[in-house]
C-alpha positions as CSV (number, residue, x, y, z in Angstrom):
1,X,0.0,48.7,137.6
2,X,0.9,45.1,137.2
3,X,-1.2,42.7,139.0
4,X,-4.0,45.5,139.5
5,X,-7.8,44.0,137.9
6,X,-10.1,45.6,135.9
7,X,-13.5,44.8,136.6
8,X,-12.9,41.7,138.9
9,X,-11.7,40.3,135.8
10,X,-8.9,41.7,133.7
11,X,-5.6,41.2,135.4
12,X,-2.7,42.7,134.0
13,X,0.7,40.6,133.9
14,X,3.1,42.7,131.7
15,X,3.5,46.1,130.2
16,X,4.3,45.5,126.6
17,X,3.9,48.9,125.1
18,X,2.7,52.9,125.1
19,X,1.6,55.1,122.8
20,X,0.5,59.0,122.8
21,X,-2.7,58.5,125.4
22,X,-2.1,55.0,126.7
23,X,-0.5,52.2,127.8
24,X,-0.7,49.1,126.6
25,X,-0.9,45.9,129.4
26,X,-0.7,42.0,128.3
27,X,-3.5,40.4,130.8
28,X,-5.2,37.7,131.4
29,X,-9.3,37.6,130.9
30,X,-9.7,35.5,134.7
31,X,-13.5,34.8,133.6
32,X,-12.4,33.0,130.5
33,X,-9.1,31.8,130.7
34,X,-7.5,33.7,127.6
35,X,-4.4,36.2,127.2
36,X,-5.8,39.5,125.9
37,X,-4.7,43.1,125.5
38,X,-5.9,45.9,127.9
39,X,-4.7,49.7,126.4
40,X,-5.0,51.7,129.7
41,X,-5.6,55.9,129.6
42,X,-2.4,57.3,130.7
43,X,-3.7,59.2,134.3
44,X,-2.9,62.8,132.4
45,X,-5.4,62.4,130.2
46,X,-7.9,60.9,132.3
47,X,-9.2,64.0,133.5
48,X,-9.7,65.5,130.1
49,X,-13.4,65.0,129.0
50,X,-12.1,65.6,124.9
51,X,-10.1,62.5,125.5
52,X,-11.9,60.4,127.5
53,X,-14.7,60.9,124.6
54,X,-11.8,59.9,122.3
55,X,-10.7,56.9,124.0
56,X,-13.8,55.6,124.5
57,X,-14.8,56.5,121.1
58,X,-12.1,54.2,119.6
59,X,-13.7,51.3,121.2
60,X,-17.0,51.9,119.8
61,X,-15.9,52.5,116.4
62,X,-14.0,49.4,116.4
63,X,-16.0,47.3,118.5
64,X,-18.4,46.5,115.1
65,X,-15.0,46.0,112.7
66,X,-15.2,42.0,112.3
67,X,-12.3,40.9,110.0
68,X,-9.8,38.7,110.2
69,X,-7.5,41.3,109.6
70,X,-8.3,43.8,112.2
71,X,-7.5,43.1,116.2
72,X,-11.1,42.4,118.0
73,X,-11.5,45.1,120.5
74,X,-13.9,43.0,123.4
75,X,-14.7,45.0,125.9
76,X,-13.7,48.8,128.1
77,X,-14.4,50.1,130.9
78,X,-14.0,53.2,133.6
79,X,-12.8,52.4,137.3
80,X,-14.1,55.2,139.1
81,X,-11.7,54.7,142.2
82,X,-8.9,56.7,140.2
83,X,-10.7,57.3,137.0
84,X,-8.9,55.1,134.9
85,X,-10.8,54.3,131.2
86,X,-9.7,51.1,129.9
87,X,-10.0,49.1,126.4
88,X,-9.7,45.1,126.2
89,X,-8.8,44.2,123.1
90,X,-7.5,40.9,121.4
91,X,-3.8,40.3,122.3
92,X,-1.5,39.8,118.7
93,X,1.5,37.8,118.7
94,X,4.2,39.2,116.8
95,X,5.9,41.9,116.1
96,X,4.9,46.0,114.3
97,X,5.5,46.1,110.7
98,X,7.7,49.3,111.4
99,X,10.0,46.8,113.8
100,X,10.4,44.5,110.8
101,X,11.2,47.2,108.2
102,X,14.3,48.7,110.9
103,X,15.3,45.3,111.6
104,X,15.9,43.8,107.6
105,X,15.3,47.4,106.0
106,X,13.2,46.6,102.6
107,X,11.2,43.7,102.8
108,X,10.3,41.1,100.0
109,X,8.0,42.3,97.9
110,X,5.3,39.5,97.3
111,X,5.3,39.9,101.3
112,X,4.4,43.3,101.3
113,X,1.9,42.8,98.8
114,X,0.3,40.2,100.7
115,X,0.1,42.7,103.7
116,X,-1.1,45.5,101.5
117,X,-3.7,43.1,100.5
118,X,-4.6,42.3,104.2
119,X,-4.7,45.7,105.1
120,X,-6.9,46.9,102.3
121,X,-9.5,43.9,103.5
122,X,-9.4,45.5,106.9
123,X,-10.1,49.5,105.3
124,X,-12.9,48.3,103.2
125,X,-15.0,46.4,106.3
126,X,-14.2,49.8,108.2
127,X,-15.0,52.5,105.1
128,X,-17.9,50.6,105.1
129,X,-19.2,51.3,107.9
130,X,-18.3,55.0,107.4
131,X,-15.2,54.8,109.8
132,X,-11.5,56.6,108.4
133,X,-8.5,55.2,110.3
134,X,-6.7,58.1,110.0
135,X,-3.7,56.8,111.1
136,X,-2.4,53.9,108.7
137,X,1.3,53.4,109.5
138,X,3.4,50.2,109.9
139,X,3.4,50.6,113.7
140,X,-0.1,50.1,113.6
141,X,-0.1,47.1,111.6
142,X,0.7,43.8,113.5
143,X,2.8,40.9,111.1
144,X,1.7,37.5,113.2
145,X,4.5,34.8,113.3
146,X,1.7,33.0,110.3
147,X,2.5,36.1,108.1
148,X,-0.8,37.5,108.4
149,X,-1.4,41.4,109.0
150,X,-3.9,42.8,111.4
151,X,-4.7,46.4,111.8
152,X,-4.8,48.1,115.4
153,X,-5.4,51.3,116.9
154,X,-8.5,52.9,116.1
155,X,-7.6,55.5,118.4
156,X,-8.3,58.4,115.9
157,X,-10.7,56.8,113.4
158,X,-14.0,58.3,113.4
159,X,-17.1,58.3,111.1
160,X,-17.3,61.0,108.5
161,X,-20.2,62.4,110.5
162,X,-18.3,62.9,113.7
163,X,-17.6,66.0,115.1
164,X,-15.2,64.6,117.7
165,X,-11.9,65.8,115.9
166,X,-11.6,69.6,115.1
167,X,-11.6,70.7,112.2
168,X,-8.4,71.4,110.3
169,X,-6.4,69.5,112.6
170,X,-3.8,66.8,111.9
171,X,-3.6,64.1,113.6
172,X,-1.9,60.3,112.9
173,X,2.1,60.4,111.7
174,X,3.7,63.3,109.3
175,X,5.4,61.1,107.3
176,X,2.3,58.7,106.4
177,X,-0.4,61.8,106.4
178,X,-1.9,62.2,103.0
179,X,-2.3,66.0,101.2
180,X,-5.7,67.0,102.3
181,X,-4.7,65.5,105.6
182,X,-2.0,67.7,105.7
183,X,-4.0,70.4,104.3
184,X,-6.8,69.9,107.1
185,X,-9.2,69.6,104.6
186,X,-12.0,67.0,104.7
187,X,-11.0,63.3,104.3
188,X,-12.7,60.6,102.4
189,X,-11.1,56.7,102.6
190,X,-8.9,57.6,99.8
191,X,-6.5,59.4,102.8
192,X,-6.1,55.8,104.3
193,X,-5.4,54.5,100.8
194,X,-2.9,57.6,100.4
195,X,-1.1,56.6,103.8
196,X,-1.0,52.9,102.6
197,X,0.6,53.4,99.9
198,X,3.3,55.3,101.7
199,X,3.4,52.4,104.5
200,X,3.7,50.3,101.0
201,X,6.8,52.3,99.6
202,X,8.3,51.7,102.7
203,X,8.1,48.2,103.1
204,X,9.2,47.7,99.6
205,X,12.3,50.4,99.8
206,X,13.5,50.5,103.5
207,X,12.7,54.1,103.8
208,X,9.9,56.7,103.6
209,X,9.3,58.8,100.4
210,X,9.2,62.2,102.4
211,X,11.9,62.9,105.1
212,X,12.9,66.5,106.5
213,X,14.3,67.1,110.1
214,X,10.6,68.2,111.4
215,X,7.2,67.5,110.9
216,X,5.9,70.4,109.3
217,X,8.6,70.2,106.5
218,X,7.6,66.7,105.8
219,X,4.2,67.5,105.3
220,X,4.8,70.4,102.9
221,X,6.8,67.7,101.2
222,X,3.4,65.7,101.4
223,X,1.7,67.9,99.7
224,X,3.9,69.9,96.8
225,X,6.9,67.6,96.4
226,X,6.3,64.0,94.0
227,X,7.8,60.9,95.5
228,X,10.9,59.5,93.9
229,X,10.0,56.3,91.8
230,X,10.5,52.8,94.3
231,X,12.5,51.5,91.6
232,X,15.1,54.3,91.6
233,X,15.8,53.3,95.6
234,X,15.1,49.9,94.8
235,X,15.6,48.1,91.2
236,X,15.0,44.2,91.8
237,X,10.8,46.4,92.6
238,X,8.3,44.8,90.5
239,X,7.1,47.5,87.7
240,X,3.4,46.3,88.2
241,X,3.7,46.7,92.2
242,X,5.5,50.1,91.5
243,X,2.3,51.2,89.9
244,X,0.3,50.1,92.6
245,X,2.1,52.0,94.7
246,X,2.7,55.3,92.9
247,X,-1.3,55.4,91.9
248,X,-1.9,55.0,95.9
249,X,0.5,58.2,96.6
250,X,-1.5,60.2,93.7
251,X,-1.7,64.1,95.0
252,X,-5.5,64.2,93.9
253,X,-7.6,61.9,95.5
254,X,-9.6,61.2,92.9
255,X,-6.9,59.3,90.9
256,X,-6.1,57.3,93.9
257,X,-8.3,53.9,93.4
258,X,-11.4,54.6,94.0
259,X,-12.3,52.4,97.5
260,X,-10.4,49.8,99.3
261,X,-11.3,46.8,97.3
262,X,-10.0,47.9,94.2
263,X,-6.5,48.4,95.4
264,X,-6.9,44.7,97.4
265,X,-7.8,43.2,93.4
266,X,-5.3,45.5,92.0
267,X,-2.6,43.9,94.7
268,X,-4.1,40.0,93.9
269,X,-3.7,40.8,90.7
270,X,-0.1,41.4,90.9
271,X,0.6,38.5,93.3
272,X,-1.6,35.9,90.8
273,X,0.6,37.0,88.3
274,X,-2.4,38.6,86.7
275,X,-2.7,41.9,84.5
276,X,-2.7,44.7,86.6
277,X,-5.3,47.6,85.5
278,X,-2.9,50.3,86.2
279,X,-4.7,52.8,84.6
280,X,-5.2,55.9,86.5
281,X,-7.6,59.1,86.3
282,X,-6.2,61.9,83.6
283,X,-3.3,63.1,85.4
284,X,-3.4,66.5,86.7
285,X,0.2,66.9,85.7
286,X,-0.9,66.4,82.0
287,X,-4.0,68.7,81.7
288,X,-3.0,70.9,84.9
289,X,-2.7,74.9,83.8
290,X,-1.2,77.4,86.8
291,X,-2.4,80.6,87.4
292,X,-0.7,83.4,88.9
293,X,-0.6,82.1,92.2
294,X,0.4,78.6,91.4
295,X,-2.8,76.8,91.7
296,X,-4.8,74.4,89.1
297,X,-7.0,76.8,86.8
298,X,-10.6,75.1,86.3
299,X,-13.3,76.1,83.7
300,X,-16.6,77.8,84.6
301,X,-17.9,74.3,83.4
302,X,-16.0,72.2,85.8
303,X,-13.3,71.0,83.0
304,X,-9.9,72.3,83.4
305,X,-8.2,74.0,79.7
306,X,-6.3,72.0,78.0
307,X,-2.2,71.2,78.7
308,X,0.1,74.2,78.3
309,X,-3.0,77.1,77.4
310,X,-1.8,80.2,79.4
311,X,-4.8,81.6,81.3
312,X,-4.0,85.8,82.6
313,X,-5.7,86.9,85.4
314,X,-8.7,88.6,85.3
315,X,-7.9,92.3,84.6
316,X,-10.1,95.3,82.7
317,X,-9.0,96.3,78.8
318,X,-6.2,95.3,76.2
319,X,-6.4,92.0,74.7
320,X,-6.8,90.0,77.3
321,X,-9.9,91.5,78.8
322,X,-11.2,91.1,74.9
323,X,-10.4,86.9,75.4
324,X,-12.1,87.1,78.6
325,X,-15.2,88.6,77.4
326,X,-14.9,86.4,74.2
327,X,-14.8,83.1,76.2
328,X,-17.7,84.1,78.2
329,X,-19.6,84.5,75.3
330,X,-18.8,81.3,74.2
331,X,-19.6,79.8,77.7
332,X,-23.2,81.4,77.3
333,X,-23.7,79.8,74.2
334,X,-22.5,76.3,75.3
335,X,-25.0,76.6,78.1
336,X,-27.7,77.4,76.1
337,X,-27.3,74.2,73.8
338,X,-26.7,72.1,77.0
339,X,-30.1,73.2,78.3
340,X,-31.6,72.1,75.0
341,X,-30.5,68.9,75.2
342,X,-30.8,68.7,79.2
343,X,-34.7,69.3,78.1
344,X,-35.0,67.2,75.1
345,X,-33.7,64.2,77.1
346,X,-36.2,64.7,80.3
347,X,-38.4,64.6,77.8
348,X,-37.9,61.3,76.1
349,X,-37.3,60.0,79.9
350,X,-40.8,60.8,81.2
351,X,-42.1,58.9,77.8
352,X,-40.3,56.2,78.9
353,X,-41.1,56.3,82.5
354,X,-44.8,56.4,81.8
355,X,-44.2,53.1,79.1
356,X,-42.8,51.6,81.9
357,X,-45.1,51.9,84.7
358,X,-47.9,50.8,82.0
359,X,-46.0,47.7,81.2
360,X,-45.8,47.0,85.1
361,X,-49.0,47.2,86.0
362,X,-50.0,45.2,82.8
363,X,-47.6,42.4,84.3
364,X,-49.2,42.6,87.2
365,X,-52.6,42.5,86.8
366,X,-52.1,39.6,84.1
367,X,-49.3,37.8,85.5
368,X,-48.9,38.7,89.1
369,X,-51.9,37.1,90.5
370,X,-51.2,34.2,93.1
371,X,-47.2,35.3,93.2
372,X,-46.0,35.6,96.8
373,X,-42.8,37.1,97.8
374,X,-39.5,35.2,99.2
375,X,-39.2,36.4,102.6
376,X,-35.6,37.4,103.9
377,X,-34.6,34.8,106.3
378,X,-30.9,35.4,106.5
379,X,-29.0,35.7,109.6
380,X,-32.4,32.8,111.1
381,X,-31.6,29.9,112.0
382,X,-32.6,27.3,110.0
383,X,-35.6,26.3,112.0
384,X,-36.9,30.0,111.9
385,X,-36.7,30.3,108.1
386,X,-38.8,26.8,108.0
387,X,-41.3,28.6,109.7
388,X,-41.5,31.6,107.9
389,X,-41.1,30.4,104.8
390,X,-44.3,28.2,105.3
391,X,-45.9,31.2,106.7
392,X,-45.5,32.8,103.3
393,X,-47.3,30.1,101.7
394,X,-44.1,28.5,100.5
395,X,-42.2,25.3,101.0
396,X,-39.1,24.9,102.7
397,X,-36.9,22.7,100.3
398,X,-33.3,21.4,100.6
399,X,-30.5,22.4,103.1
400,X,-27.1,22.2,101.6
401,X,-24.4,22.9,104.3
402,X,-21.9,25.3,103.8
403,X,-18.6,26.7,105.6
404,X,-18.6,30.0,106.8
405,X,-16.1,32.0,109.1
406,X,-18.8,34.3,110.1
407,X,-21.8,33.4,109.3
408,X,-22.5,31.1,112.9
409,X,-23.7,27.2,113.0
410,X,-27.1,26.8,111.7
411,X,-27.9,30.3,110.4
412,X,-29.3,30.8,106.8
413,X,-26.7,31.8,104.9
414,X,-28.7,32.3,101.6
415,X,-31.6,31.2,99.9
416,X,-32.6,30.0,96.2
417,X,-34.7,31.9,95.3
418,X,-32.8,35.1,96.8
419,X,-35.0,36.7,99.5
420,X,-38.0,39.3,98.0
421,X,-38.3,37.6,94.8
422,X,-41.9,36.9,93.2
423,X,-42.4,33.0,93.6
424,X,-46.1,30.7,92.8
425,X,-47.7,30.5,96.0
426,X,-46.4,26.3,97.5
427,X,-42.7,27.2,95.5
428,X,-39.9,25.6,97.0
429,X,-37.1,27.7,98.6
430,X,-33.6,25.9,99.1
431,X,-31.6,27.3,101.9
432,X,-27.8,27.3,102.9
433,X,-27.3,27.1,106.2
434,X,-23.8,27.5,107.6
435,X,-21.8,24.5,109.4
436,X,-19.8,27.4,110.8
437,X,-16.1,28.0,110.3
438,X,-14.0,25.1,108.1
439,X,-12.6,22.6,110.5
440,X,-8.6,23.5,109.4
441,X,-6.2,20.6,107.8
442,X,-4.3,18.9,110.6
443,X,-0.7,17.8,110.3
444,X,1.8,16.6,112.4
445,X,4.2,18.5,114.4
446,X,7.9,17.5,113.2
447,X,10.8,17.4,115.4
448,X,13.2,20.6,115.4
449,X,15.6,19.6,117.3
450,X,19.2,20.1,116.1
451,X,17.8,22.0,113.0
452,X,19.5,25.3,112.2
453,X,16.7,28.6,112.6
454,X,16.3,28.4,108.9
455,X,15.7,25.0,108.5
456,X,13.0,24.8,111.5
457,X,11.1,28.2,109.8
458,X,11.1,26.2,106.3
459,X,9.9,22.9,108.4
460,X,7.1,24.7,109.6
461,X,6.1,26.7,106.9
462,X,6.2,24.2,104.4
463,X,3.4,22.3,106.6
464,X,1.2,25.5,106.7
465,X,2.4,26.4,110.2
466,X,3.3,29.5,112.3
467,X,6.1,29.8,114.5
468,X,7.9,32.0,117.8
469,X,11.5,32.0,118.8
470,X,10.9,32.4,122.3
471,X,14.7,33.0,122.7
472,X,18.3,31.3,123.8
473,X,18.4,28.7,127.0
474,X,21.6,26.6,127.7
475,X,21.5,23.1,126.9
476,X,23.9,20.2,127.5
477,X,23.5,18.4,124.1
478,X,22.5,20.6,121.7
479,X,25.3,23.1,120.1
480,X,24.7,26.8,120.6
481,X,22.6,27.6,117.8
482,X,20.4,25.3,117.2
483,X,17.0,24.6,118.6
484,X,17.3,22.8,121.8
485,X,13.2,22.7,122.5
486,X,10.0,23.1,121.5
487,X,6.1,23.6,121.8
488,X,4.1,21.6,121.1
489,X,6.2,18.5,121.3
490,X,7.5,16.6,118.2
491,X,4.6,14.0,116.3
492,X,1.7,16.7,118.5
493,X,-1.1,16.5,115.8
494,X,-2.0,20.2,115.0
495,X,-4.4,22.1,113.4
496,X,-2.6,24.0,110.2
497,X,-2.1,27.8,111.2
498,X,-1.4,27.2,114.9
499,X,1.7,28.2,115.6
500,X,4.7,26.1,117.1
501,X,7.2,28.0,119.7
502,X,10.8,26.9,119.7
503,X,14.1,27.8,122.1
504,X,17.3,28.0,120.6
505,X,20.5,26.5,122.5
506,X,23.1,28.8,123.4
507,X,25.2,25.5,124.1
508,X,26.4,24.7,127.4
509,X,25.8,26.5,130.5
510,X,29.4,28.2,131.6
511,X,31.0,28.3,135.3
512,X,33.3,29.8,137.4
513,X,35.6,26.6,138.9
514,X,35.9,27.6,142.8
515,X,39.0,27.6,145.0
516,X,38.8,24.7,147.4
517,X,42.7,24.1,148.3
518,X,43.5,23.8,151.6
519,X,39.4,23.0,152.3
520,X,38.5,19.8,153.7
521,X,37.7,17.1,151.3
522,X,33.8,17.3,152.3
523,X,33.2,21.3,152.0
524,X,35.4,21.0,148.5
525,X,33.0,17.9,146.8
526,X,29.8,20.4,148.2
527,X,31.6,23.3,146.4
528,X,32.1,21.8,143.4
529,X,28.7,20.5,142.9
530,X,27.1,23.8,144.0
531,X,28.4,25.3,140.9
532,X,27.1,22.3,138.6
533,X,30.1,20.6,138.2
534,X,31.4,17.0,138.9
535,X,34.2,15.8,141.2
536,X,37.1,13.5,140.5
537,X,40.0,12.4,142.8
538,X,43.4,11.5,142.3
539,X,45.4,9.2,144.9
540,X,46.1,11.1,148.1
541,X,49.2,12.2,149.2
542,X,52.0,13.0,151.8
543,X,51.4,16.6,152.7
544,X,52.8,19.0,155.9
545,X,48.6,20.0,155.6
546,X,46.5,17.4,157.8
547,X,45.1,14.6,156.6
548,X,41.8,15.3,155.2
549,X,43.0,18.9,153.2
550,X,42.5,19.3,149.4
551,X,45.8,20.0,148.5
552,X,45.7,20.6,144.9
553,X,43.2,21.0,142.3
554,X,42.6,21.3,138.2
555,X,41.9,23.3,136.6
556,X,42.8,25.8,139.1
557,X,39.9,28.4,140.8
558,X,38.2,31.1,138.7
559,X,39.1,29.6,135.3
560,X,35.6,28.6,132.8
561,X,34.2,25.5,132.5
562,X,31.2,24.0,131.3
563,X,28.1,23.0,133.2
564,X,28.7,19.3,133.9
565,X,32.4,19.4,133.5
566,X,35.0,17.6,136.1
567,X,37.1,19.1,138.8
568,X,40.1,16.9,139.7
569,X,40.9,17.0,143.4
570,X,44.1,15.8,145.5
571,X,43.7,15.4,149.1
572,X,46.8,15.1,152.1
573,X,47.6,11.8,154.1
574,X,48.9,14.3,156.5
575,X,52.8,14.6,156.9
576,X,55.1,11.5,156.1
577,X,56.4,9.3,158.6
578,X,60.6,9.5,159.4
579,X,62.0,6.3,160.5
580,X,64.8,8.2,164.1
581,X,67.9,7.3,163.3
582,X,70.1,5.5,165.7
583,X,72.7,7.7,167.3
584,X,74.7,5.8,169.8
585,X,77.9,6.8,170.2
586,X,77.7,10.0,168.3
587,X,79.1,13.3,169.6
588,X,76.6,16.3,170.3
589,X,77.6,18.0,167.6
590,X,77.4,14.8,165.0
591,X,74.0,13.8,166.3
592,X,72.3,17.2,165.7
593,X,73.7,17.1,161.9
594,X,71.9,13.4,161.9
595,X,68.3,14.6,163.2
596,X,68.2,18.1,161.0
597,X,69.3,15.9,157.9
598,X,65.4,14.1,158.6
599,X,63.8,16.9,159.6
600,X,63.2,16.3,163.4
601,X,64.4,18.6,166.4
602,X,67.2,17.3,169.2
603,X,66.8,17.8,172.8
604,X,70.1,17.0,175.1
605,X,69.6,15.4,178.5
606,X,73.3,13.9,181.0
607,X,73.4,10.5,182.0
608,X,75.8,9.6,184.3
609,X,78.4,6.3,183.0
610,X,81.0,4.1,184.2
611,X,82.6,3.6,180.9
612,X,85.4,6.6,179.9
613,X,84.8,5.6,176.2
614,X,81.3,6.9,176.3
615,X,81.8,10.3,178.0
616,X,80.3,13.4,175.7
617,X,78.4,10.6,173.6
618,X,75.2,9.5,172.7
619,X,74.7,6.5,175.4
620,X,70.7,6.4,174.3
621,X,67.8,7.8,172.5
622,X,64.0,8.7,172.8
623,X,62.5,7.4,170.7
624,X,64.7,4.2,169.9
625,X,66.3,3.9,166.6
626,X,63.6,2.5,163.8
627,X,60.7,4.3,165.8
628,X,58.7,5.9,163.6
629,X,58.4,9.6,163.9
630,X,56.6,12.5,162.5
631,X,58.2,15.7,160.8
632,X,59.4,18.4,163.5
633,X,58.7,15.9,166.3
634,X,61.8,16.1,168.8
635,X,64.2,12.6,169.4
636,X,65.3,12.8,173.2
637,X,69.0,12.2,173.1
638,X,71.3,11.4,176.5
639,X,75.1,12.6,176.4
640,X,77.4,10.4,178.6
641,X,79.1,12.3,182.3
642,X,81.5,11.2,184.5
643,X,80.3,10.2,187.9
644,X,80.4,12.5,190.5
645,X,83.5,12.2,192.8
């Protein structure tokens, strides 16, 4: 799969992950230049019309989702040749918040409030548009190397309208499922709030609130069991976070905050160091009554009986068919006065109504005439709204510019007066028009090298900017440990939020020292080098090896050295010359001693002499005394004879 392109365009580079229906591909977008993300259908599935309809349903769900908090899905697609369905989404540097929490178990808890905060920004742009996620878990929730959370996988969201999911199914993660979810019953955005707050306990105490050894016992546990307080697992938890929490994990989920936004205040509070409104709907714990069967009693009238009455079930005679009948008596007769009242108060409304509508037409027959009506130019451009303000017999007045990261350049962001109010005909209408997204705070890049991990991630953050460890390379200088190099280079003027990538040293590089004795001295420097170290000689010397030979080397072959390091090197003169000794006059015997004693070898020859004194001795040599010999080199020597006769 790497290296295959989607649509002429999508080239993938890297498999970086997989889920339960896909793979997940970093690429590269060849028409614009940029790294995204491409989830590709796993070929199993392919085939399967229910989850192709699912696959590509996730990119149309998500497709609308702007936030800055949620990953941008761009693009999908089908290649026909082997009926592969693709998604192109934004590519997220970083790591899963599930990662983080196995890596450092509990994580600080004005950071998990932050990301709780994120997250619930992300939810309420996607409950408002009708869409569940479904599947809120930390493995779905990217932490960038700035901190920030984004929200991925829409893989299972779907509008409450949908019929694409069956129902009474399950689907997302047993241990972040919320009761009704569990229950298959139908879901509202309080289950994403539910599954948050689990995703929340987690962060916060290193480990889920419901574990069992399988899936269905978890989500029992989901449903009957209550979660042990954070602060049991973890004491240093703040009590006001704790009740953010525990008010997200409520059973019923009505006493869960009511939508997205008011669990993000509720977490702003807490990090602003504000009053948290921690007050939750009546529990059911305190006004809850059990029946027979174990499950919450509730009044004909919608109102459960109050704490600790004992309601019997429904049987005929005795006393408690009397209390029945009683209470249903009573129930009649509380129905009849609400009906009275219900009447009474329909009454006074139409009265009203009618005043109403009198004193509106009134206003606008006498003060209505020549009003004219803003029109709603938001979302024009500037230009446009001119127009059509002018066309409403109006006049365009001042443009004050504003910043906006989504409103684009130009475009009305609002008017004063607001669009469809009543205005004099020639009124002026102010508009603000966007000067698109805040150009960010720049600051310099400092340098990093030497510092520690710590003190380059307090560098950074301190100036408002991100960072990546991209990992260990060796360096000569710089002691293992520290960073060695970095991304944009130090004093690189940057934009505050951009992210700077640093390598940490793992000090210098080390090698293997080769064996080069008895090599000549030109294949033992090209050895040395080969293996990145450097070459030193001593003075050469006498050796029985040729002249030429590497004789001796430290340190000696296969021990570690550093990259850079020296190898010392001794190469032969070749063998050392023996000055022949002179052995005139010597005997065989006494001559042989003489030539072992220097190492050289003897060979006899006769020579024939007049003089009796030299017979059986040395009378002359080959080479001549002095001569300068090698060792094992043979001396000629000739033995005096007697003439013949």
């Amino acid at each position: 799969m790497i290296n295959r392109v989607f649509s002429n365009r999508y080239r993938l580079i890297e498999k970086i992950g997989i889920g339960g229906m896909a793979e997940v591909y970093k690429a590269t977008d060849e028409v614009l230049g940029r790294t995204v993300a491409v989830k590709v259908m796993l070929p199993q599935y392919a085939s399967d019309p229910t989850f192709a309809a699912r696959f590509k349903q996730e990119a149309q769900s998500a497709a609308n989702l702007q936030s800055p908090y949620i990953v941008n899905i761009y693009d999908w697609g089908h290649d026909s040749s082997d009926n592969t369905y693709y998604i192109v989404m934004e590519y997220v540097r970083g790591t899963d918040l599930k990662t983080a929490i196995q890596q450092r178990g509990a994580i600080q808890q004005r950071k998990v409030a932050e990301i709780g905060s994120q997250v619930c920004a992300a939810l309420s742009v996607a409950h408002g548009y009708d869409i569940i996620h479904r599947d809120i878990k930390p493995h779905n929730i990217m932490v960038q190397p700035d901190g920030n959370a984004k929200v991925m996988d829409f893989g299972i969201a779907r509008a409450n309208g949908s019929t694409m999911t069956q129902t009474g199914s399950v689907l997302g993660t047993a241990y972040y499922v919320s009761p009704e979810q569990a229950q298959g019953k139908p879901l509202t955005p309080a289950t994403d709030l539910y599954s948050l707050g689990v995703v929340l306990y987690e962060a916060t105490t290193g480990r889920v609130p419901f574990d069992a050894p399988d899936a269905v016992a978890v989500a029992l546990k989901q449903v009957n069991e209550q979660p042990t307080p954070p602060s049991e697992i973890n004491p240093d938890i703040d009590p006001g976070l704790e009740a953010i929490i525990l008010r997200a994990l409520e059973k019923n989920p009505l006493n869960r905050y009511a939508t997205a936004e008011q669990m993000r205040i509720a977490l702003n509070n807490y990090l602003a160091g504000r009053p948290i409104d921690t007050d939750v709907a009546q529990s059911a714990a305190a006004t809850r009554v059990m029946n027979a069967a174990g499950l919450p009693v509730i009044n004909a009238d919608g109102a459960q009986p109050p704490a600790h009455t004992a309601v019997m079930p429904s049987v005929d005679g005795g006393p408690a068919a009397l209390n029945v009948r009683s209470a249903s008596r009573a129930k009649e007769e509380e129905k009849r006065r609400r009906k009275k009242r219900t009447t009474i108060i329909a009454v006074v409304v139409s009265v009203l109504a009618v005043a109403l509508i009198g004193i509106g037409v009134y206003y606008f027959l006498t003060s209505g005439a020549g009003k004219v009506e803003v029109p709603d130019v938001v979302g024009e451009t500037a230009e446009t709204a001119r127009e059509m303000i002018e066309a409403a017999e109006l006049r365009p007045g001042a443009e004050k510019l504003e910043a906006s990261e989504t409103v684009p350049l130009g475009v009305v962001i609002s008017t004063d007066p607001s669009a469809r109010t009543k205005v004099d005909k020639d009124s002026v209408v102010d508009l603000v028009v966007s000067s698109g997204p805040e150009k960010p705070k720049e600051v310099t890049v400092p340098n990093l090298s030497g510092m520690t991990l710590d003190q380059a991630r307090d560098a950074l953050t301190a100036l408002n900017l991100g960072f990546e460890n991209r990992g260990e390379r060796f360096d000569d200088t710089i002691e293992a440990g520290k960073i060695c190099a970095q991304e944009p280079a130090a004093d690189t003027v940057l934009e505050e939020g951009k992210s700077v990538v640093f390598y940490v040293s793992k000090g210098k590089e080390s090698k293997v020292v080769p064996f080069v004795v008895d090599s000549s001295e030109e294949a033992a420097v090209a050895a040395i080098e080969a293996a990145g170290l450097q070459v030193a000689r001593t003075d050469p010397e006498y050796d029985d090896r040729a002249a030429g030979t590497v004789i001796r080397q430290s340190p000696t072959a296969a021990s570690t050295a550093n990259k850079g390091d020296t190898v010392t090197i001794t190469v032969s003169l070749g063998p050392k010359p023996i000055s022949v000794p002179d052995l005139t006059g010597l005997t065989r015997e006494q001559a042989t001693s003489k030539l072992q004693e220097v190492g050289l070898f003897i060979r006899f020859e006769d020579k024939v002499t007049e003089a009796a004194a030299q017979i059986d001795k040395v009378v002359a040599q080959d080479p001549a005394a002095g001569a300068s010999a090698t060792r094992e080199s043979t001396v000629t020597v000739y033995i005096g004879i007697k003439p013949e006769s």
